[in-house]
N, C-alpha and C positions, 0 to 999 in steps of 0.2 A: 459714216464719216469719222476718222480717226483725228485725235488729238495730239497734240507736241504737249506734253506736262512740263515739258522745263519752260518754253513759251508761255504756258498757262499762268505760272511761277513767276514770269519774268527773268528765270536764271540764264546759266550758260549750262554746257554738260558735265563743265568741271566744278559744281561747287561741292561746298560741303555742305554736311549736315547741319551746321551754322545758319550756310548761304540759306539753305532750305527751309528751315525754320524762320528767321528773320522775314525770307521773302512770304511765306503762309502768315504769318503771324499779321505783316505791314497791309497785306491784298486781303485778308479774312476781316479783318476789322474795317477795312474802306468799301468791303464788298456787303457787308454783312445784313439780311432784310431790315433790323432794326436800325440802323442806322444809316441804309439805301433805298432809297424808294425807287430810283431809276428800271428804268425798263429793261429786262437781263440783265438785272444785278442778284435776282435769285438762281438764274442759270449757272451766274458766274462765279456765284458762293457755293455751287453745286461743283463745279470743275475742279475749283481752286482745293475740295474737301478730298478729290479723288487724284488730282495731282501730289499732293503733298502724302494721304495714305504709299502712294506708291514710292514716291524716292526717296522718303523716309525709310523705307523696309528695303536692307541691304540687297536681298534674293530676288523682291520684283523688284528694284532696279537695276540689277545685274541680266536680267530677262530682258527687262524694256529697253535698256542702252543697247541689246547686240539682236533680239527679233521683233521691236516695235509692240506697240499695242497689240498689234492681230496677234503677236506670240505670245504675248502675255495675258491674253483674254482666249484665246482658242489653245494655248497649250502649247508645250515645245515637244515635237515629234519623241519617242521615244528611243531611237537613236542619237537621237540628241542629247537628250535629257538625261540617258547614261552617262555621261560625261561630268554627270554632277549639276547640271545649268537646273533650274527651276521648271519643273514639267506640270505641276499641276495650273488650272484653268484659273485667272482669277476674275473674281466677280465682285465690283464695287457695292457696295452694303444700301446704295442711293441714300444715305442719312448723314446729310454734312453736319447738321448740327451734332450728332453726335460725336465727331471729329473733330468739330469746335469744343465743345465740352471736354473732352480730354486733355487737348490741347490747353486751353486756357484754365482747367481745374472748375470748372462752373459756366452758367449761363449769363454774366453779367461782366463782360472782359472791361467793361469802360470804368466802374467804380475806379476811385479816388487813389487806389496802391498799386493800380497799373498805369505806369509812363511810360506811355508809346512811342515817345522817342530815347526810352532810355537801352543803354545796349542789351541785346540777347544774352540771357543765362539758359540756363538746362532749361528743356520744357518751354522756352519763349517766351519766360517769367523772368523782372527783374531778382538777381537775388533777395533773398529776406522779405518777398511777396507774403503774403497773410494770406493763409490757404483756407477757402471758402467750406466748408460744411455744407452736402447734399439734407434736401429735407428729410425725415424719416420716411421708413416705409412702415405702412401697417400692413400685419398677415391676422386673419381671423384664425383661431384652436379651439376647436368644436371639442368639447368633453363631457361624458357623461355624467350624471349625478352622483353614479358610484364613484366616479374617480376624482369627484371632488370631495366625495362624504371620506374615502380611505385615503386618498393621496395616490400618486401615482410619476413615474419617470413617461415623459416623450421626447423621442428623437423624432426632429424635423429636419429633412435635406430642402437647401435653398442654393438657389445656381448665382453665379455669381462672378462679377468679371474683376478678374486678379491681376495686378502687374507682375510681367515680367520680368524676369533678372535684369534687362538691357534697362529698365525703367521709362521706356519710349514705349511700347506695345501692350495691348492685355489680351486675357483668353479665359474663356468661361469655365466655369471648375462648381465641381458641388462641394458642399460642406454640410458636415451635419451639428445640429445645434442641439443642445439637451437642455430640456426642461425638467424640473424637480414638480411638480406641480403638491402641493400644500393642501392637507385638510383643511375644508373652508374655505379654498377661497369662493369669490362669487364671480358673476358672471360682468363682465366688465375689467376686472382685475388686467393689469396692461404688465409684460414680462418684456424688460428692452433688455437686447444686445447690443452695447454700443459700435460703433465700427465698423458694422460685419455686412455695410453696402457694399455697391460698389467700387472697386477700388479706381483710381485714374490719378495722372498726373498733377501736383501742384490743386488738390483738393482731399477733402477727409471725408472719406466712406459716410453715407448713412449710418443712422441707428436705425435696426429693425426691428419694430415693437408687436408682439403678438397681443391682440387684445381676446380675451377668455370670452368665451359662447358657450352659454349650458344646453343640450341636447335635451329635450323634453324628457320625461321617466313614463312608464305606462299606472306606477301605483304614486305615486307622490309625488306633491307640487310643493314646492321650496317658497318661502316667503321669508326675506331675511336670513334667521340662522334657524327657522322655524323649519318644518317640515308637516303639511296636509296631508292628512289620509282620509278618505270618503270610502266610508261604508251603507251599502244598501243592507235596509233592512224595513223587515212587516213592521204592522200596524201593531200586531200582539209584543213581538219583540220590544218595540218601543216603550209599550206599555208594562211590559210586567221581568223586563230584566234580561241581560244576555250576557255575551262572550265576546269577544273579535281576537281573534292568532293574529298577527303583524309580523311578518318575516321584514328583521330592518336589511338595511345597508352594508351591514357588516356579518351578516350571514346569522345573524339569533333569531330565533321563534317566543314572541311573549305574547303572552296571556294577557289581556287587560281586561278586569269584567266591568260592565255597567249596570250597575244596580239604580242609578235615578231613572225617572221617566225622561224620556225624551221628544221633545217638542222641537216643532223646524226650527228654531236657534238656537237650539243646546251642541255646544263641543266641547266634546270631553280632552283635557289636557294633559299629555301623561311624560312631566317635568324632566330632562335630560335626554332625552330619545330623540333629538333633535340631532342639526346639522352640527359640526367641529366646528368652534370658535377659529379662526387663524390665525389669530393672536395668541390664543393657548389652546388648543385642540384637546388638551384633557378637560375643559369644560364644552357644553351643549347647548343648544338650545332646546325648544321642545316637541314631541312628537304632537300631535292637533288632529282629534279623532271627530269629523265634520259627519255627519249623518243623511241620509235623503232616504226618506221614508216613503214605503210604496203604501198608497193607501188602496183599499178593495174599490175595483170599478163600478161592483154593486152588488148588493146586499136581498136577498129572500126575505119576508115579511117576517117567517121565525127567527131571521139570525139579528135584524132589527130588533124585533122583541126580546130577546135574550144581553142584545147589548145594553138594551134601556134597564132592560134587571142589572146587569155587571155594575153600569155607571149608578146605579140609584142608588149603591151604599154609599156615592164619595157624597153625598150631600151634605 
């Protein structure tokens, strides 16, 4: 079953883009779910979305005025369509709200600075309307620990629906956003782009705010500006002194020795080897040398008796 959109409209065939607007603008808000509860009043905020998409766009109206709906939903023969006339298929997107959003610049056309009976400007907005702000969007930025301990540049492409020149239509486009990313920061850290939503008539883009996610590390856990390192080591080592090599973050090999004994609470602290401040990244936090000690599963009656000699001089 085909539709008459100017019917839908309530127009004639000759209006203008005025007519056409005023008429979407008067029937979208009497038709609208929130504000109709009647029975096919969601059908008819459905029609009214795909009426007005069309006669608003000079090419499918130019299509639908000379071969109807069928040629403008099934395509204009390619004989024909040489001729210049609009040949491609078109297919309504079925989302009237999102045709109302554009339209009215947000999701709340009734607040207090639109007057519904005052006359039609651009967009179906009194002039000097107060253009509403979509909420932000958050994107999660997954970064390693290394690219937090050195800093590091990301480019992130985000799609994104941009007005056109005519300032009545948009069309999805990517862009790409660069991030500086900072020694130090932490996980949580939020990076807004203000603006950079989507764009639509008689409303201001979102801000899109990346909020920072640390990627687990396989040798260090981050605490603060702190940095853990767990070392396995014997029961002798613990007792009578050792070494640990630490290859950090920033590509050095150090030596830290341990000369105390080490008991399951001992961590050894080795001051500045830590994560970059992000406030001043020429200061540290600290490296944090945590232990777990293997103890022997079990012991020969000699090596028992030989540890009761070792331990008998601490008395």
């Amino acid at each position: 079953m085909f539709s008459d959109y100017y019917e839908t409209l309530e127009i004639n065939t000759n209006a203008t883009d005025a007519d056409i607007k005023q008429a979407y603008r008067r029937l979208a808000l009497k038709f609208h779910p929130s504000s109709n509860k009647e029975t096919g009043s969601s059908e008819k905020f459905s029609q009214l979305g795909e009426a007005y998409e069309v006669l608003i766009d000079p090419r499918k109206k130019a299509t639908y005025d000379v071969f109807g709906e069928e040629g403008l939903k099934g395509g204009v023969p390619p004989e024909v369509g040489s001729s210049g006339a609009w040949s491609s298929k078109y297919v309504y997107h079925e989302n009237p709200d999102k045709t109302f959003r554009e339209f009215f610049g947000g999701d709340n056309p009734f607040a207090d600075f639109f007057l519904i009976d005052a006359p039609l400007q651009f967009g179906g907005l009194q002039q000097g309307t107060v253009k509403t702000q979509q909420p932000h969007m958050e994107k999660v930025l997954s970064l390693s620990l290394d690219d937090l301990f050195n800093g590091c540049t990301k480019k992130v492409k985000i799609s994104r629906q941009v007005m056109n020149e005519d300032g009545c239509q948009s069309s999805i486009k990517d862009k790409i956003l660069t991030i500086d990313v900072k020694p130090g920061w932490k996980e949580g850290t939020r990076i807004i782009f203000p603006k950079e939503g989507d764009q639509g008539p008689n409303l201001i883009p979102a801000d899109i705010v990346f909020i920072l996610k640390q990627k687990s590390h396989p040798l260090f856990i981050r605490e603060h500006n702190d940095l853990i390192y767990k070392v396995h080591i014997t029961l002798a080592m613990a007792l009578t002194g050792f070494s640990v090599d630490v290859q950090t973050l920033d590509g050095r090999l150090i030596t830290i020795p341990i000369n105390a004994i080490v008991h399951p609470s001992y961590n050894k602290v080795v001051t500045g080897e830590g994560m970059p401040l992000s406030q001043d990244p020429s200061q540290r936090g600290n490296l944090i040398l945590a232990f777990d000690i293997q103890f022997p599963k079990k012991l020969s009656t000699e090596s028992k008796h030989l540890i009761k000699q070792a331990l008998g001089f601490f008395k």
